[in-house]
N, CA, C and O of each residue as an XYZ file, in Angstrom:
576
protein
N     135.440    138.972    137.577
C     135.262    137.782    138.376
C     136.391    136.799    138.057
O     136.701    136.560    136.890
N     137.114    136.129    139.293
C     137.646    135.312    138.834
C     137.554    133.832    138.398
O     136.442    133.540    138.839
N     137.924    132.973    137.941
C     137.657    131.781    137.077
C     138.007    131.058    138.381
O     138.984    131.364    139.064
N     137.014    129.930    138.726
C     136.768    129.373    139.578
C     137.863    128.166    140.230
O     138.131    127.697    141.336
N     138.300    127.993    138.800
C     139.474    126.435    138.712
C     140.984    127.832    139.457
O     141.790    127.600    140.358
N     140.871    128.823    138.837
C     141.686    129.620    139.826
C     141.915    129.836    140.696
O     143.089    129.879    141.065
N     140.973    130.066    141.414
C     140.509    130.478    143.037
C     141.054    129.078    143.190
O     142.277    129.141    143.321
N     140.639    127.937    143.220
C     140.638    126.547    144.005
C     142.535    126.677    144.056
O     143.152    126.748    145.118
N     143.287    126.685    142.491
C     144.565    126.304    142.532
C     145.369    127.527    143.627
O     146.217    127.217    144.463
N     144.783    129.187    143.335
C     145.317    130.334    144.102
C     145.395    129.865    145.787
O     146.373    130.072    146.506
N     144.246    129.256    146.171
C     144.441    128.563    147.650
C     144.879    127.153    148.574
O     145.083    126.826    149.743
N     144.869    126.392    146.758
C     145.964    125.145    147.564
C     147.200    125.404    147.443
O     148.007    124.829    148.173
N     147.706    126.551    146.264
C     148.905    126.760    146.448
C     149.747    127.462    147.325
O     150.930    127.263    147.602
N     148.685    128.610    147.859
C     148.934    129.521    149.060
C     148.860    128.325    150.381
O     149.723    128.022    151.205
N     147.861    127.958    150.243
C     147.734    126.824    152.023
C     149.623    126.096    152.334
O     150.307    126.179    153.355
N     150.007    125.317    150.747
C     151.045    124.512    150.991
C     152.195    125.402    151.195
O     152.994    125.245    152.119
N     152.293    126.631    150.045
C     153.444    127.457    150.449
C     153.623    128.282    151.521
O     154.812    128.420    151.810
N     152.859    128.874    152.206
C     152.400    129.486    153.876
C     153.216    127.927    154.757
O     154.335    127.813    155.257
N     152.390    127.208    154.670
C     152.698    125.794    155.744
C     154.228    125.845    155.765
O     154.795    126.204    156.797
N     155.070    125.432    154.444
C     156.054    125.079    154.238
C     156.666    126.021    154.173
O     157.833    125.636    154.249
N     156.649    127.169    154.067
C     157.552    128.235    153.973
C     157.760    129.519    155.539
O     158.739    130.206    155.834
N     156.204    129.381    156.331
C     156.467    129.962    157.315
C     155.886    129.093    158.752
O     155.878    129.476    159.922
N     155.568    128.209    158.347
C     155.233    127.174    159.766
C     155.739    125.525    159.859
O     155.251    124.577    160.475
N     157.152    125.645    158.803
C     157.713    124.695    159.085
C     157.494    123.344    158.759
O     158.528    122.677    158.799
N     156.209    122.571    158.366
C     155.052    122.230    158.061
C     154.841    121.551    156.578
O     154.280    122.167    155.671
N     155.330    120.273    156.437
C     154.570    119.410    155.199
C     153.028    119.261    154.753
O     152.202    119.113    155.653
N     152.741    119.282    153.865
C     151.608    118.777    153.279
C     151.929    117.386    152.583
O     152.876    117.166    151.828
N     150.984    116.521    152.976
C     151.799    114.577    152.718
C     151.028    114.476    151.781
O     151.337    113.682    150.893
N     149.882    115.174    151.673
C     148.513    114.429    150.569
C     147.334    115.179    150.930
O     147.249    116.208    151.599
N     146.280    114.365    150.273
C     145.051    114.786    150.547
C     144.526    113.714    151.473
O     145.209    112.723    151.733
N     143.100    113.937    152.063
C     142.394    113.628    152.981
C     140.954    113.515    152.816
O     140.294    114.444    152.350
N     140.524    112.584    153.124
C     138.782    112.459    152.707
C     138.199    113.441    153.653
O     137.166    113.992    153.275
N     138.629    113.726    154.703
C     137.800    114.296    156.131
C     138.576    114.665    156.906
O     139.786    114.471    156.788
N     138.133    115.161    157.681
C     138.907    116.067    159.248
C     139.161    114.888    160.134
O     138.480    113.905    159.844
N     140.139    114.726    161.341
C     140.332    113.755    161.916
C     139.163    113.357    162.963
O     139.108    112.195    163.366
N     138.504    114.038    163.274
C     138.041    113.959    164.400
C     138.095    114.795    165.381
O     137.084    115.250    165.916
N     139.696    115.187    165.838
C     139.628    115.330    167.042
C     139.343    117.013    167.703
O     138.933    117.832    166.880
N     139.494    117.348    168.708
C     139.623    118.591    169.067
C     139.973    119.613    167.829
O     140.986    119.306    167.201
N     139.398    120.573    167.475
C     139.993    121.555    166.130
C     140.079    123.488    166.957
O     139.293    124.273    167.487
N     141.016    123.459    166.721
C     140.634    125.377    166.281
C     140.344    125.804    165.163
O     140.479    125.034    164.212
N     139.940    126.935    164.976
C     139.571    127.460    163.212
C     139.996    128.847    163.449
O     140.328    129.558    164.397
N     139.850    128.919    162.247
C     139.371    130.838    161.851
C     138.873    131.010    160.584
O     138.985    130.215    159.650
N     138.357    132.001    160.582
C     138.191    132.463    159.009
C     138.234    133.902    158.921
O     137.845    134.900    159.527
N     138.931    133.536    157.817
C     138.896    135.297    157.037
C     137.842    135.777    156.235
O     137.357    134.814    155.641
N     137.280    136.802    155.953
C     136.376    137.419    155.265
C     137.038    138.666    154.868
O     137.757    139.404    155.541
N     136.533    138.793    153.236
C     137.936    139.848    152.605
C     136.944    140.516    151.445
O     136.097    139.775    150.947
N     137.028    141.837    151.027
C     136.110    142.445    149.841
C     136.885    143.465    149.698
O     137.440    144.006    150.655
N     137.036    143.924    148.215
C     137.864    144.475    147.449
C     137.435    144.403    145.840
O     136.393    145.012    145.601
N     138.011    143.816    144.801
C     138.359    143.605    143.561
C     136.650    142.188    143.673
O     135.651    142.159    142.953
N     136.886    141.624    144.404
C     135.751    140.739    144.762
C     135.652    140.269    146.366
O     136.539    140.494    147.189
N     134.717    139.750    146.574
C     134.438    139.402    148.142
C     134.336    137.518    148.470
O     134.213    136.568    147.697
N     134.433    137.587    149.661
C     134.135    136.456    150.031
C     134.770    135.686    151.436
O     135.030    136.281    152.481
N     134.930    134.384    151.222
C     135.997    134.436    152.600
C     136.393    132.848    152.762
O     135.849    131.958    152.109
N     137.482    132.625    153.790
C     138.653    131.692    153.696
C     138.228    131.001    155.103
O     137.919    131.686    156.079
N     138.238    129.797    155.117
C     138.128    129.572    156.528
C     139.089    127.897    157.024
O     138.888    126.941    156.274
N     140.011    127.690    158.194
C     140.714    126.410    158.135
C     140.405    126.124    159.553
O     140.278    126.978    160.431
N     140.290    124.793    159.700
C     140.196    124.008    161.003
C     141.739    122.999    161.462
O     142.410    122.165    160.854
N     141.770    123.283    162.093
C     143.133    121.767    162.494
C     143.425    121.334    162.993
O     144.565    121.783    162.869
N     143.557    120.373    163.962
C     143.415    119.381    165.517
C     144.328    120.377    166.439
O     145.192    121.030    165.854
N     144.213    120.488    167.506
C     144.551    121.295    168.493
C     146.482    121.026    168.519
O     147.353    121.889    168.409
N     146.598    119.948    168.651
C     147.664    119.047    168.867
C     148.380    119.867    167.576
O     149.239    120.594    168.077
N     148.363    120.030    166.142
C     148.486    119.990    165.245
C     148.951    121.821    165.362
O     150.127    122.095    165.125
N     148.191    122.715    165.646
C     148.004    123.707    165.532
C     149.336    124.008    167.364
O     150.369    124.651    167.546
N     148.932    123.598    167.774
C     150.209    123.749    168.938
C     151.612    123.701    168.494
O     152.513    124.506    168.728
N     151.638    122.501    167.742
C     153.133    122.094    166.912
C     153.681    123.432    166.116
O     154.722    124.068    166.275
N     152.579    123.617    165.195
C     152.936    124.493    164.264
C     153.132    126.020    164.788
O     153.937    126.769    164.233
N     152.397    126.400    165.815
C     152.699    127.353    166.850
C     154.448    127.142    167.407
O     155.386    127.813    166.977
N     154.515    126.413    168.097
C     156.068    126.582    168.305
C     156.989    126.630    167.017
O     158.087    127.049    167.381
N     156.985    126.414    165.887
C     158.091    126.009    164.955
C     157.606    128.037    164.174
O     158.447    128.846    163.783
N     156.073    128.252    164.203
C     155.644    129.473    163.802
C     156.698    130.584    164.666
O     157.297    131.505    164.111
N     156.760    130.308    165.954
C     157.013    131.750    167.121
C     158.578    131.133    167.418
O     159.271    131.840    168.150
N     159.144    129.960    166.944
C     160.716    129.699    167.292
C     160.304    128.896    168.885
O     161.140    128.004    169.029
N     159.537    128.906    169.836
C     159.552    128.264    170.918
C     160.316    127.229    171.068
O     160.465    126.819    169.917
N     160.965    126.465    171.853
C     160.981    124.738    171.820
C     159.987    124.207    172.460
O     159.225    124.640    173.324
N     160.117    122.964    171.792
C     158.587    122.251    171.843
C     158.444    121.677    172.882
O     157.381    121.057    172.858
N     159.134    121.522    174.079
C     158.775    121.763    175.393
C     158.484    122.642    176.471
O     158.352    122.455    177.681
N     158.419    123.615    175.763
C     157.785    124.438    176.404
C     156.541    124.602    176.485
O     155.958    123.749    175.816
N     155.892    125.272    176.974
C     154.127    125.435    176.840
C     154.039    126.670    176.773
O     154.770    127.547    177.234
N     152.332    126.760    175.680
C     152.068    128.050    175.230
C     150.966    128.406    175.627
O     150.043    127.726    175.178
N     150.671    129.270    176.347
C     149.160    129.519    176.403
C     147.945    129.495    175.362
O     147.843    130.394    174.527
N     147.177    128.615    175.423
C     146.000    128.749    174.435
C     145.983    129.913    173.345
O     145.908    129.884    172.117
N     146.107    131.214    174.510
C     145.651    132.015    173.652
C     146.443    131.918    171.991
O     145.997    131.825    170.847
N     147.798    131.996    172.576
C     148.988    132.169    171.064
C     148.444    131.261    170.483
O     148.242    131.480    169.288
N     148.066    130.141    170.933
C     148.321    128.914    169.785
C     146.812    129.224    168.903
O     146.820    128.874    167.723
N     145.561    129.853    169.437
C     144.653    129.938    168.657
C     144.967    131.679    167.767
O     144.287    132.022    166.801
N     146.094    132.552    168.353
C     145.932    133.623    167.636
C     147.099    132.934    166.220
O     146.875    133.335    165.078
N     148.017    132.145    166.410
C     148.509    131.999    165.336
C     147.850    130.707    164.458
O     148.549    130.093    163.651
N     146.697    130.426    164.656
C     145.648    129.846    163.849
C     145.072    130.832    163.231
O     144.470    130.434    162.234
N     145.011    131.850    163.388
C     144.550    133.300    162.895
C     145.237    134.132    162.022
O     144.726    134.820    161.138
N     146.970    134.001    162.434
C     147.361    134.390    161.824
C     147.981    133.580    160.680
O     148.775    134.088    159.888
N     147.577    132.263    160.621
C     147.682    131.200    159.637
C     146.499    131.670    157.959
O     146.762    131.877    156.775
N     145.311    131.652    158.726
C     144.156    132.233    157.887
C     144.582    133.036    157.264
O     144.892    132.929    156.078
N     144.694    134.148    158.054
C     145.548    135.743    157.511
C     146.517    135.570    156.389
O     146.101    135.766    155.248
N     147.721    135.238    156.574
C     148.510    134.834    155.675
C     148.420    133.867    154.304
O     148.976    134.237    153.270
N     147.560    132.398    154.379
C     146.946    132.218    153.366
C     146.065    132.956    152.658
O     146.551    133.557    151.700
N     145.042    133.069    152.832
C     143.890    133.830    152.384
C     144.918    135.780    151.565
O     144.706    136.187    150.423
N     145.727    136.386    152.426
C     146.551    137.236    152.169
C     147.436    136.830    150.504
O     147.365    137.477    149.459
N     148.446    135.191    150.854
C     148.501    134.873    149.814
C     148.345    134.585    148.353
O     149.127    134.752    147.417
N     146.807    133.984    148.418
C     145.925    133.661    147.329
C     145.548    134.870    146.663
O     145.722    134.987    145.450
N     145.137    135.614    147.233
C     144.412    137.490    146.742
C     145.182    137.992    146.258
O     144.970    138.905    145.461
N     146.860    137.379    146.715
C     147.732    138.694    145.827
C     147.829    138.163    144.594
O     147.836    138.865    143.583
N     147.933    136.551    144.579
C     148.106    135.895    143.048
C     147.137    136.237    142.042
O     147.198    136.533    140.849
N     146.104    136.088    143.005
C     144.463    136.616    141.818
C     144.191    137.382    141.733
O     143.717    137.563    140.611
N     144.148    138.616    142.654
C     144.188    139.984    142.381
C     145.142    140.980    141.568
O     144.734    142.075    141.182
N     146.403    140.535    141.342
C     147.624    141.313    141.380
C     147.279    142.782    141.314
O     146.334    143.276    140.697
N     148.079    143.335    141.959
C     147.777    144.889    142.428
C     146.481    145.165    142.934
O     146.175    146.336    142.704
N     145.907    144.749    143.327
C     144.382    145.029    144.007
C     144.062    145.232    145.084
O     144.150    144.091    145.538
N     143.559    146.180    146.339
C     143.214    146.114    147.320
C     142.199    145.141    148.004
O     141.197    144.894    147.333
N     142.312    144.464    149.410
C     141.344    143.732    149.745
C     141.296    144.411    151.327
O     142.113    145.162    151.861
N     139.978    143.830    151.872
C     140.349    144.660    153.375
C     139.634    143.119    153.635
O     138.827    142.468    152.971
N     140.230    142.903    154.737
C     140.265    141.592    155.420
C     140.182    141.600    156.742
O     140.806    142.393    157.447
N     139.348    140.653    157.198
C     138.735    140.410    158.811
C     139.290    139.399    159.252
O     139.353    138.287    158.729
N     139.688    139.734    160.178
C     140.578    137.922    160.174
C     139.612    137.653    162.212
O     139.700    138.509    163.093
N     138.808    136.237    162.381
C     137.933    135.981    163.522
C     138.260    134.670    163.741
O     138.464    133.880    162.819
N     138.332    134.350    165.055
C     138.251    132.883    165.709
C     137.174    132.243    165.119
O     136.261    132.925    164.653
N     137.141    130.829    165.062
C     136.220    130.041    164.645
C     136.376    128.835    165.102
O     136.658    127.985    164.256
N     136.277    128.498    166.196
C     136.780    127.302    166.673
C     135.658    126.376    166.601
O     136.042    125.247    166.906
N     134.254    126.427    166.276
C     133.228    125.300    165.869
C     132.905    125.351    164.464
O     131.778    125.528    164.001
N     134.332    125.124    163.608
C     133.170    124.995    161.836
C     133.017    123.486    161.443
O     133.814    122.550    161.398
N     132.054    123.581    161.251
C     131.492    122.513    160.225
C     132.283    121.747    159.351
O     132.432    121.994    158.154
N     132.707    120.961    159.873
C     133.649    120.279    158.517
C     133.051    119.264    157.772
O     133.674    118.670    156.892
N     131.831    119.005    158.070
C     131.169    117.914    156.919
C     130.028    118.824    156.105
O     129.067    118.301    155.541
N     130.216    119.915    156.122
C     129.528    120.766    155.244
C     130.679    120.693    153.540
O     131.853    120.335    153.448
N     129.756    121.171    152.477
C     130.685    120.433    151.362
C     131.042    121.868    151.379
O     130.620    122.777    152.094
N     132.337    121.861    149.965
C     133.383    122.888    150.063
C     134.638    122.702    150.619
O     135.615    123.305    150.175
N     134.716    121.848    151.638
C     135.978    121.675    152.380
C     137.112    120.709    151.673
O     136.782    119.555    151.399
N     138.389    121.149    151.388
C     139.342    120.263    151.065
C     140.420    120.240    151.909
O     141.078    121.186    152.340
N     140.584    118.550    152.187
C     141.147    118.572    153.341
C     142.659    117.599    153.534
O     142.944    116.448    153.204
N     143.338    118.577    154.157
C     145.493    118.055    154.109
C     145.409    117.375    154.686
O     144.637    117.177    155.625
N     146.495    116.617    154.112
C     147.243    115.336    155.442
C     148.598    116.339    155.663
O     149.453    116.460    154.785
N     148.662    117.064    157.022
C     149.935    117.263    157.632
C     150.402    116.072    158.464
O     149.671    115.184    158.903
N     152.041    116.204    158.656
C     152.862    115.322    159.221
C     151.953    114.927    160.429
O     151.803    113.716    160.586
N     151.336    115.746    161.288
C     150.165    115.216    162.193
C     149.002    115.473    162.654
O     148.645    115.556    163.829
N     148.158    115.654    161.291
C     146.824    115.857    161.647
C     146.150    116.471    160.310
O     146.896    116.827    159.398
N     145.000    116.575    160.205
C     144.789    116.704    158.791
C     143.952    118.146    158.990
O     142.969    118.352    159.702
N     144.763    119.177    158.017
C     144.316    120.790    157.738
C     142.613    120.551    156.905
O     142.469    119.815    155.929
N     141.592    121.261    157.484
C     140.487    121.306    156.610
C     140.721    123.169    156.058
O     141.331    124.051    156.662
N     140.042    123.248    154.835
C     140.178    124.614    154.117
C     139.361    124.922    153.730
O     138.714    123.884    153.588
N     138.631    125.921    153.293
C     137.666    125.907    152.464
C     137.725    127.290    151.891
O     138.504    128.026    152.496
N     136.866    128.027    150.502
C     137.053    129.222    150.434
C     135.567    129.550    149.334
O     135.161    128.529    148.778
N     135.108    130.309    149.145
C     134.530    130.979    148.822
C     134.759    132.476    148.153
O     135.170    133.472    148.748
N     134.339    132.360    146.595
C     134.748    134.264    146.119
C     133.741    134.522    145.496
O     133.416    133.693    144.646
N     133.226    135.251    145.602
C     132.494    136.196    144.383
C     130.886    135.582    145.492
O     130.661    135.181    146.634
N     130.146    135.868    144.225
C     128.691    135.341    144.972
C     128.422    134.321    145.552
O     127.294    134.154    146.016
């Protein structure tokens, strides 16, 4: 099992280095709460070495941005919904992917990666980014 203060650091460090390294994407701070507005989600669900699962919300607006700078687009262009919620997916994917390899090292995981566009963000568990525009909610869960 892994040590709990682990898991927490394995996925804020994966969330900021994913953002900043493949979606272009600051992390400014932390955040008491989700903004409010319109969100997409996903979550991953992953079992292997241990189980459990990853799940992020992020204002629509927010998740569009990071979609074009993700796929190279210019940002006048327009994307169909669909991309902008599959690379909210493939945002999940890649964090959650991240974190498992740090805590697992060498370990297999098999991973589900699903839309989630209504989660709960005032349910506890959630820690939540200030991006340049709009604030990332996260949350994760391992073991029991």
């Amino acid at each position: 099992m892994f040590d709990p203060a682990a898991v927490s650091s394995a996925f804020t460090d994966a969330t900021i280095n994913v953002l900043e390294t493949m979606f272009f994407t600051s992390v400014t701070g932390d955040s008491t709460a989700a903004d409010g507005r319109s969100a997409l989600g996903a979550e991953v669900r992953f079992r292997g070495t241990t189980h459990g699962s990853m799940a992020l919300s992020l204002p629509e607006e927010s998740a569009r941005n990071m979609a074009h700078a993700f796929l190279g687009v210019e940002p006048d262009e327009p994307l169909p919904p669909e991309r902008v919620q599959e690379m909210v997916c493939e945002l999940a994917n890649m964090i959650c992917g991240c974190a498992l390899s740090h805590l697992g090292k060498g370990a297999a995981f098999d991973l589900h990666v699903a839309e989630a566009p209504a989660l709960d963000t005032t349910t506890s568990g959630w820690r939540f980014l200030n991006l340049e525009d709009g604030v990332l909610a996260v949350r994760h869960t391992v073991g029991d």
